[in-house]
N, C-alpha and C positions, 0 to 999 in steps of 0.2 A: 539483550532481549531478542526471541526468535520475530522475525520479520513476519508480516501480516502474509496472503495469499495473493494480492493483487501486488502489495511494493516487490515481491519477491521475483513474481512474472513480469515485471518490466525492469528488473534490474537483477538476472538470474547471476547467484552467487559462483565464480569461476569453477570450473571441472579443478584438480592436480593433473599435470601433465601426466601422473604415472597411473593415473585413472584409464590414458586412452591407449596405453599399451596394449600390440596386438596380441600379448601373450595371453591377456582376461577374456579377447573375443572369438577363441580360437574353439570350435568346437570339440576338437580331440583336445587332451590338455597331458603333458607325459607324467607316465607314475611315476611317486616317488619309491625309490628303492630304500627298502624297508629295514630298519636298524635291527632287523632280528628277521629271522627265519627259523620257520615250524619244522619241526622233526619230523621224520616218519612216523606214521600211525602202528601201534607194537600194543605189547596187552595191554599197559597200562596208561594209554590214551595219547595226545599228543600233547608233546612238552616243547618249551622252547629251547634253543639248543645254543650256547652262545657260539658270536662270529669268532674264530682265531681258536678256537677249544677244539681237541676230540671230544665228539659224542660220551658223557660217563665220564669226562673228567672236569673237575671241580673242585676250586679253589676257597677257603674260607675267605671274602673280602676285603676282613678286618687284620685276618693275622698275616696276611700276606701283604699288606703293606710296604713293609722295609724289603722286601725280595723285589716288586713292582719299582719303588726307587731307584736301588740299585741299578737295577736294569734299564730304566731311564737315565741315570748319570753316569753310568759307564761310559758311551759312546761319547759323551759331554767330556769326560775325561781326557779322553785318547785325541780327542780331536782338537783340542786346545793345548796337550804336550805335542803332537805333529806340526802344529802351527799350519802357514795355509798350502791350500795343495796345489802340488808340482805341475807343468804341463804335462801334456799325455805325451808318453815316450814306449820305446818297447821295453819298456821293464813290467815286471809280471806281476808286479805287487799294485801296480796302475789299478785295476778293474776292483782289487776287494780294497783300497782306499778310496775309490768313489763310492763305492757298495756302501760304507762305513758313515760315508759324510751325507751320502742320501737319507740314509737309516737315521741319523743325527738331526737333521733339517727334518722329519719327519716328528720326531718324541718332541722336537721344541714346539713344533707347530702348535699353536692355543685350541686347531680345529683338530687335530689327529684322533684318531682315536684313545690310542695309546695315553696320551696325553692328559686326556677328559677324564679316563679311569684314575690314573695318579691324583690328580684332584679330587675327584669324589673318594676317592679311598682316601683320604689325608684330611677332606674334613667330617666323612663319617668318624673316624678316628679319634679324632679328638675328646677326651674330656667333656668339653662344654663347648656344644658343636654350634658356630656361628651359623643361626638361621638365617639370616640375611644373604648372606653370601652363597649355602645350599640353594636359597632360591634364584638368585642368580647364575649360576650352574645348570640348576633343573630349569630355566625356564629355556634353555638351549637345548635341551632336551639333553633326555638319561644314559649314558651307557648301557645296552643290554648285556653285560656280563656279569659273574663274580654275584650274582643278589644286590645291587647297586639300587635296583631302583626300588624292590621292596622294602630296603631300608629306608632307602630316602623318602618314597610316598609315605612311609611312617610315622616321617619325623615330621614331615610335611602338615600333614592331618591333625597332629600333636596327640597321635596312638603313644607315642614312646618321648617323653621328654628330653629337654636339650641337653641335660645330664647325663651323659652312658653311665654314670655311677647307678644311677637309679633306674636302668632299663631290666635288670634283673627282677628286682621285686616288684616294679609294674607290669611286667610281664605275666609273674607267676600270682598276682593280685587280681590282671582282668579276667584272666584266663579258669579261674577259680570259678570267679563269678559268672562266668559264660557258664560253665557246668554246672553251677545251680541254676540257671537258666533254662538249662536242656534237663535236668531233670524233673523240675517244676512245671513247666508248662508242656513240653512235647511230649506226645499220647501217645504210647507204646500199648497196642494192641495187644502182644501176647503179656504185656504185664497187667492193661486192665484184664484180661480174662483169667489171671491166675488169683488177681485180689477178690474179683468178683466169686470165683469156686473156693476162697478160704472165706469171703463174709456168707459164702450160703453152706458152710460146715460149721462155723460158727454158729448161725441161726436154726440148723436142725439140730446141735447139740443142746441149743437155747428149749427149743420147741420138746425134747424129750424130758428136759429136767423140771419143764410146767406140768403143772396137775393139768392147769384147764388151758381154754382156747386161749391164743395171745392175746394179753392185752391191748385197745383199741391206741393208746397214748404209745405205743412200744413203737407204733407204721411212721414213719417221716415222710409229707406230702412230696416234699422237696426232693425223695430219694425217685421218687416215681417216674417212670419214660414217660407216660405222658402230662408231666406236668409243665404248667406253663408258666412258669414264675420264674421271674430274673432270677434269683437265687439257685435254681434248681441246676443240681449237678449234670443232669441228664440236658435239659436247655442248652446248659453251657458246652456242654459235649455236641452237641448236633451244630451249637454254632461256630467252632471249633475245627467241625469235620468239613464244614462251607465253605472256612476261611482257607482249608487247608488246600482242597478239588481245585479254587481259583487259583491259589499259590501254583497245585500243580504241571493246571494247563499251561499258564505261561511259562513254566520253567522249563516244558518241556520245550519250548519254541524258541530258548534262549540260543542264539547263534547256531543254528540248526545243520550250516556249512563245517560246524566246526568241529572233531572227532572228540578232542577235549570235554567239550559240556552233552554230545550229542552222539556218541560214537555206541558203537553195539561190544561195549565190550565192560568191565566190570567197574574201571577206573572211570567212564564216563559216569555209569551209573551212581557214582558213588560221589561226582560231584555235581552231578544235581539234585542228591538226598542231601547234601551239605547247604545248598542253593536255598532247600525248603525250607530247611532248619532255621535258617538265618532271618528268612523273609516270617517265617512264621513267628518267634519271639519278639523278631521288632513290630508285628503286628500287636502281639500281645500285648507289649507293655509300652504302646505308643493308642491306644483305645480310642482316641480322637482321627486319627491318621488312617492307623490298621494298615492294609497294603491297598496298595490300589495299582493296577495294571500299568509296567513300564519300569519296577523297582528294581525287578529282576535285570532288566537291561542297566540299570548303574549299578548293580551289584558286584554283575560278572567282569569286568576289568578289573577291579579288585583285587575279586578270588583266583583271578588266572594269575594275577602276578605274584601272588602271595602263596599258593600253590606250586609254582613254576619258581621258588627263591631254589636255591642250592643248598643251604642249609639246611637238614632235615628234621631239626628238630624245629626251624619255623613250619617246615612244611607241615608235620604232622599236626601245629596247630593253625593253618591259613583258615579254617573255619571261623573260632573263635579271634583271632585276629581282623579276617573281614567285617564279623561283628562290628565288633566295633568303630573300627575304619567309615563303616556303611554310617553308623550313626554320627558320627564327626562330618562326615561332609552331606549328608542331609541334613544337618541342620542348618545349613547354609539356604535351601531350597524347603525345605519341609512345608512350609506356604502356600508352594505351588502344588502340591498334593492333597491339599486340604479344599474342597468343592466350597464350603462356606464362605473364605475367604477369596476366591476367584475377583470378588468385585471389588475388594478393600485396597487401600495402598501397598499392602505385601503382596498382592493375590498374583496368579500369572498373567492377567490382563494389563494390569497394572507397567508387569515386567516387561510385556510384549510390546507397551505402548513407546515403555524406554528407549524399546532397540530401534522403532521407528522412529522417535523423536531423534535419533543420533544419526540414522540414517538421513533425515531431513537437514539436520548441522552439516553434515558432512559432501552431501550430494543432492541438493532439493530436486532436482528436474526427474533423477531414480525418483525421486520418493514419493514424487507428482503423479508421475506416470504410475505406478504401483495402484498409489491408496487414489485417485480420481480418474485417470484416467482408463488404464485395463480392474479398476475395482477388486482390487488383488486383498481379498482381509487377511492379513496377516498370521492371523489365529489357522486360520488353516495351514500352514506352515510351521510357523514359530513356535508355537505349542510344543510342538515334539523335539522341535531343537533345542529350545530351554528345558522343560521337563527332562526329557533322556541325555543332555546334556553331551549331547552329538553322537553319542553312539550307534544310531542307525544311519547317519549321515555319510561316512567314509568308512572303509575296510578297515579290519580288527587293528590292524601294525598303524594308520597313521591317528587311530580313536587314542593309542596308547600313547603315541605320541603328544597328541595335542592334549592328555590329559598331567601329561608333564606340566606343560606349562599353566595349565587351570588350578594344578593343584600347588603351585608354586609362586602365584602371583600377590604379591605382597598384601595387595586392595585385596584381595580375595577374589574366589572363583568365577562368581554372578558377575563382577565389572571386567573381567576379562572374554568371559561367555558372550555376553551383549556386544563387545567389541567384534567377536571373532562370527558371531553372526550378520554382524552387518558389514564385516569385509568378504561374506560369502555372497551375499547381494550386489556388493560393489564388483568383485571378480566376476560378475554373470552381468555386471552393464551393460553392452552393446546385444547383447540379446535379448536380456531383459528391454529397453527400449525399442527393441525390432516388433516386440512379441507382442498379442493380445491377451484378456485372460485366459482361457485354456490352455495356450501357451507356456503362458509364466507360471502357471497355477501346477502344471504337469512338471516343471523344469525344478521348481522349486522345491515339488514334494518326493525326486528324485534327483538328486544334487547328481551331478558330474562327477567324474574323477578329477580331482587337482591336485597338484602340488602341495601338501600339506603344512611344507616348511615358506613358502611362498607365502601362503594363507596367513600365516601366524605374523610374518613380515607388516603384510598389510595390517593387521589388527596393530599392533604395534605401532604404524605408522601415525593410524589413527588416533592415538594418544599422545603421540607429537602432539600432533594438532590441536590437541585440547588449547 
């Protein structure tokens, strides 16, 4: 049971020693060197480009498997028929049998890169792909080569079931259905105006073959612009064209740094018509929800990675794939975008109260200082960190990162989210506690650069602790 406010001030519960590390109170904190790096900007926008690849060359994942093997057990080979090796002498063969055994000690490593790819290619591969163990994998975060991680965030999500038997006809099942989706509900301008000049050739053909004036029963209130009835096609259309402008503006603001969603050239343009499409039907046929500003921002990692696979016939459909994706892991959060339930047990207040109440488990004198002392409400911060689910918190490379592990955590997203927020709090201790509100309130609603791999450490830790 959490301690009252008075037993807890005269018997404050100990700091962890790794809480008063100077590396959390350090105000410069060093970047992390980022698992991918952007391409140059070219016409068709910026791509990700893997490490160890020429630019344009790409490997299929899955059928490259047994080549990736091999070439991790060769070296394993050689090096266990040599047995162990020689002291250094002047023979010439000295330098490329060290060469050999470094290269060796490298593929074995569990951290190499090399390494982490054989593993995720051998249990994407499989048959009947053990989730457990992809999440395990993925919460170390994903290989950027090869489409590694657009598969895995897939299977992650449960877009694509644990059966590769059955990834074909779900595939070409959702994908279906997304196009009746975009044909049903997305308003194509030049198609309303060619339906609208075939119903008004229709209706002068109508009008010639009556003796007398139209009948009064012949007019539909409902067809009229100005009418005002839920039913009314025109209604629905104006509310439609509202839903779309808001869609708009935000999409246009989405990553605005980044040539990908925001560049002047055709491929950007073209994926943030994809951006509208997506936000638009899950509005549609989510009428309780609709969109509500900030959706855009958990859209777009996404559709960057799913866009960015190697594979091109995912690429061609990362649209309809995001789709879907979008709605698997909103449903996790969908609560929190819903204004009625703000104040319910699901609502984001609710959620926000969580992170502080864990915050207070974990660190009462932060959490003192915070919510009593500098009057810091939380909602002014956390809101946006829950909601957008850190996307505006750290740069694009470590958002992707840490959303490896949110989307791989077994409890699910939300309890590792609440964790990874209050180890962002605890990382900001010793200034946090230096600081007043304006201080903490400014510090907070512009997080630092950190260490990202650091960050996730702590959060981790944190569940020790449970």
């Amino acid at each position: 049971m959490m301690s009252t406010g008075t037993g807890s001030s005269m018997n404050p519960k100990p700091v962890p020693a790794w809480l008063n590390s100077a590396s959390w109170s350090s105000s410069t904190r060093p970047t992390m060197k980022p698992s991918y790096s952007f391409g140059e900007t070219s016409g068709s926008g910026t791509l990700l480009e893997p490490i160890g690849k020429p630019a344009g060359h790409y490997d299929d994942p899955l059928s490259s498997i047994t080549t990736t093997q091999k070439e991790a057990a060769a070296p394993q080979v050689e090096n266990d028929a040599s047995g162990p090796a020689t002291q250094p002498t002047q023979n010439a063969d000295y330098s490329e049998q060290s060469s050999d055994a470094d290269e060796n000690k490298v593929i074995k490593s569990p951290s190499s890169f090399d390494y982490r790819v054989t593993l995720f290619n051998t249990e994407l591969s499989r048959r009947r792909i053990h989730l457990a163990e992809l999440q395990r994998l993925s919460s170390q975060g994903i290989p950027d080569t090869g489409g590694i991680r657009a598969t895995t965030w897939k299977v992650l999500l449960g877009f694509l079931p644990r059966n590769r038997d059955d990834w074909a006809t779900e595939l070409e099942k959702k994908r279906a259905t997304y196009a009746v989706f975009r044909e049903e509900m997305i308003i194509n301008p030049s198609e309303v105006t060619r339906r609208k000049e075939e119903m008004e050739a229709m209706k002068a053909a109508e009008l010639e073959a009556l003796e007398g004036p139209l009948q009064r029963h012949e007019i539909s209130h409902d067809d009229h612009p100005l009418s005002l009835g839920s039913k009314s096609v025109w209604h629905q259309f104006f509310q439609d064209t509202e839903l779309a402008e808001q869609i708009n503006r935000d999409v246009k603001r989405t990553h605005p740094d980044m040539p990908f969603f925001c560049g002047d050239n055709d491929s950007a343009r073209e994926n943030q018509e994809a951006l509208k499409r997506i936000l638009f039907i899950f509005a549609k046929l989510n009428p309780g929800i609709r969109y509500v500003q900030g959706m855009n921002e958990v859209l777009a990692p996404l559709y960057y990675v799913f866009k960015t696979d190697i594979d091109e016939s995912n690429v061609k459909h990362a649209e309809e794939d995001s789709f879907f994706c979008f709605v698997e892991l909103l449903s996790d959060f969908r609560d929190h975008f819903c204004q009625q339930l703000d104040n319910s047990a699901v609502g984001i207040r609710s959620t926000i109260l969580q992170m502080t109440q864990l915050l207070r488990k974990h660190d009462e004198e932060l959490w003192r200082h915070l919510e009593i002392t500098s009057k810091v409400n939380p909602q002014f911060y956390a809101f946006r960190w829950i909601t957008l689910l850190l996307t505006q918190e750290f740069n694009f490379a470590d958002s992707i990162r840490l959303w490896d592990s949110l989307l791989s955590n077994p409890d699910g997203p939300l309890e590792i989210l609440l964790r990874v927020c209050c180890s962002m709090l605890l990382c900001l201790r010793s200034r946090l506690l230096a600081g007043d509100f304006t201080t903490n309130l400014k510090l907070l609603q512009h997080y630092p650069s950190v260490d990202i791999n650091r960050l996730l450490k702590v959060a981790d830790d944190l569940k020790e602790l449970k």
